[in-house]
N, C-alpha and C positions, 0 to 999 in steps of 0.2 A: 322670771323676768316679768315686766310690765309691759305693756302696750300702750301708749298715750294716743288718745284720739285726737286727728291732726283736723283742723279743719278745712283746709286746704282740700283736705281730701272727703268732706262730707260726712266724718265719721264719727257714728252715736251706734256704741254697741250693746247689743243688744245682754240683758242681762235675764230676764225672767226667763227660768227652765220650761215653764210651762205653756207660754207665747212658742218656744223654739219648740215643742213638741208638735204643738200644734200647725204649725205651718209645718215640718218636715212630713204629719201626718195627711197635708193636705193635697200631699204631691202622689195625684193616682196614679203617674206615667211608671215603668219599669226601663229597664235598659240603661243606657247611657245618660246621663245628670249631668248639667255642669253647675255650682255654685259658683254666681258671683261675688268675689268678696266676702269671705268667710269671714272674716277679723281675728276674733279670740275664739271661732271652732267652739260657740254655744249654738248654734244650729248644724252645724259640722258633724257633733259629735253623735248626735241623732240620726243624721244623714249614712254616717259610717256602719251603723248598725243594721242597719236595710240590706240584706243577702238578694235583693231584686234588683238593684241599682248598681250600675258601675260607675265610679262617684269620681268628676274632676273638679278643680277648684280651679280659680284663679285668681289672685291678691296682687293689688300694686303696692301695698305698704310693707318696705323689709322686716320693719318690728313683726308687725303681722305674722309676715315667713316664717322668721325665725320661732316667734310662739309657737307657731302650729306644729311645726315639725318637731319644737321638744316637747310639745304638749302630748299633740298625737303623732306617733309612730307611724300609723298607718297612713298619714299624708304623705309622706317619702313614697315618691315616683308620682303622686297623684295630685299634685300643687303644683301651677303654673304661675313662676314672680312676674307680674306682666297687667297691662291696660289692656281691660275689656275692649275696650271701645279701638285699639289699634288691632286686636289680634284677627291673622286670618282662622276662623271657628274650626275649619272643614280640615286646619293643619290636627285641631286635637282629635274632634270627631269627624271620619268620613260620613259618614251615613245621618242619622235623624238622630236627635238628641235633644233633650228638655232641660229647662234652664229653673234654676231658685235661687234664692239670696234677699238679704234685706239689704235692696238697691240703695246705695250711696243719692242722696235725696238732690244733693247740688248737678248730677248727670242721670237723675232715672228717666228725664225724655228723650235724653240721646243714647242710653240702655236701650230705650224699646224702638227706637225707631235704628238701629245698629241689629234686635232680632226680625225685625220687618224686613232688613236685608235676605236674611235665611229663612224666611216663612217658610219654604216649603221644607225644612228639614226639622224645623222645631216645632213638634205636636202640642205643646206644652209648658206655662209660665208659668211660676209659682213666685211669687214677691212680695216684698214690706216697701212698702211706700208712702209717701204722705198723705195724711188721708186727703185734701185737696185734689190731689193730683188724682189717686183712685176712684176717687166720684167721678172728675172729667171724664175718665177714660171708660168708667162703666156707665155712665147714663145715657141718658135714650133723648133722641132730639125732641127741642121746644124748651129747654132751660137753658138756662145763661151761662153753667158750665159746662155745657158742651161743645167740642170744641176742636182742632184740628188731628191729635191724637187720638180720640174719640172717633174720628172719621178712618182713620187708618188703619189703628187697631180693631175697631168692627167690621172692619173691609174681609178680615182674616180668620178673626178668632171670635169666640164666645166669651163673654165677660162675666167674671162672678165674684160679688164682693165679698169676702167670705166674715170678717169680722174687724175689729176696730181695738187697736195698741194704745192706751196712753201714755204720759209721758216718760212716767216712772219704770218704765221696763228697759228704758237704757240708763246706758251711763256714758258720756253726761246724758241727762234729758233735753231732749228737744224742745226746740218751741211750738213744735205743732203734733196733734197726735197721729197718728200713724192708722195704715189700712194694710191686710191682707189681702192679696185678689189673686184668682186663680185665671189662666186667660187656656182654652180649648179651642184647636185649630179648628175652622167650619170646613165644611166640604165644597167651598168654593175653589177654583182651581183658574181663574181667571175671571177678570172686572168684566169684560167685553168690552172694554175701549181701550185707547192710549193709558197708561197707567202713569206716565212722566206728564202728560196734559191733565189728568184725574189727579193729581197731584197738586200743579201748578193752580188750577182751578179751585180746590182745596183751598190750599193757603192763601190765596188772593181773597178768597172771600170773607173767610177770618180776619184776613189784615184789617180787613176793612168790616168788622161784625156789623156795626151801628147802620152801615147801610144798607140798602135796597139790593140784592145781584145786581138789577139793569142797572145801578151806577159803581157797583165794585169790579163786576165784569165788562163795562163797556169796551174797555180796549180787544177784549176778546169778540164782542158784537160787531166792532166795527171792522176788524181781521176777519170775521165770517162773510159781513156784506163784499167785502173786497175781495175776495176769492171766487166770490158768488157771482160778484160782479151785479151786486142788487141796484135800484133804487131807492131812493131816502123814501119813497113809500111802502117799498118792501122790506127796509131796514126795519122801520118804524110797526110793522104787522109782524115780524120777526122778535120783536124784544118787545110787543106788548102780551106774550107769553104773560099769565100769571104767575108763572114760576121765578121772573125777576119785580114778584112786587114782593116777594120773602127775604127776609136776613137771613143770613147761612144756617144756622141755629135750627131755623123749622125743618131740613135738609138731612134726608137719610142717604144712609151708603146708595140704596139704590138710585136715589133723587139728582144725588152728585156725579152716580154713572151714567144716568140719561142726560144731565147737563152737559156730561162733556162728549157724549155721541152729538149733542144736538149743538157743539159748539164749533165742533173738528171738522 
């Protein structure tokens, strides 16, 4: 049987043996694996041969299903027909488990901010991505694609680009070419602030990239004088901080967690 790649559902599979070796080889975790979105099982099949990994899958496409399971044998018990992004994880694995797959490109920011949910159970990211998206998320503040997943995911993990798909390694091919990245849980174990305000603070400041903090955060300045119970002279010595003449962009994980002790 055939597989047609729907787009609906973001899908460009992958075809080159030699891309799929290379990312199943780039995955150093052992134990429990989940692949999202296997497709046509060319990086599956790779995955299955690993006597280190205990291997689950999960596909929302039925064509999909049904390939894999007359393709490979051995997905029988090990294939979940189901939405990443609806499933509760901790029902497949109790314990810590690492994730691979060439993410479906139309939902890879709600991929990763869905394993952000489970940080502390997933050691380990292995994905194909676009490569856009891949730089955001691995580069280091002061460029213009850094950006609010970039804040997030280096809150947690180590970032590593590992190499660069063009278009011809699917079918259909994409219009953009593709990134490998591997993401390594850090040993942080908490921000030291509100994590729902280090959030909030986060994405406001992005909203608003082009401006200054002290006019993306204002509303947040003027909620601290109010508590404070400041004066418009202590408001004013309070947000002449140098830290709100920077656009979010200059702004490291750490930067963003002293912003928001010094916001709360």
């Amino acid at each position: 049987m055939e597989v047609r790649a729907k787009k609906a559902l973001g899908q460009h599979f992958l075809t080159d043996l030699s891309v799929a070796r290379n990312i199943a080889g780039a995955l150093t975790a052992a134990g429990d694996i989940l692949e999202v979105g296997p497709g046509t099982g060319v990086l599956t099949q790779y995955l299955l041969e690993r006597t280190d990994i205990n291997l689950r899958m999960v596909e929302i496409d039925r064509e999909s299903v049904d390939y894999l399971l007359e393709h490979f044998p051995q997905a029988d018990g090990r294939l979940i027909e189901g939405d990443f992004l609806r499933l509760k994880l901790e029902d497949i694995f109790p314990g810590r488990f690492s994730v691979i797959g060439n993410f479906p490109y139309n939902i890879s920011s709600q991929i990763f901010f869905k394993i952000l949910d489970y940080k502390d159970t997933v050691p380990q990211v292995v994905c194909m991505i676009q490569k856009e998206v891949a730089e955001r998320i691995a580069e280091k503040p002061g460029t213009k694609t850094y950006g609010i997943l970039s804040v997030f995911l280096q809150a947690w993990y180590d970032i590593e680009y590992l190499f660069t798909v063009g278009e011809g390694a699917f079918n259909p091919p994409p219009k953009v070419k593709s990134s490998v990245i591997r993401l390594k849980r850090n040993s942080r174990t908490s921000l030291g602030c509100d994590e729902k305000i280090f959030r909030t603070i986060v994405k406001t400041a992005f909203g608003q990239r082009r401006k200054t903090m002290r006019n993306s955060l204002k509303a947040f300045i003027a909620a601290k004088a109010e508590r404070e119970r400041w004066s418009a002279e202590e408001t004013a010595a309070f947000a002449s901080d140098p830290v709100f003449d920077l656009r979010p962009e200059r702004l490291g994980v750490e930067d963003f967690v002293n912003l928001t002790l010094k916001l709360s």
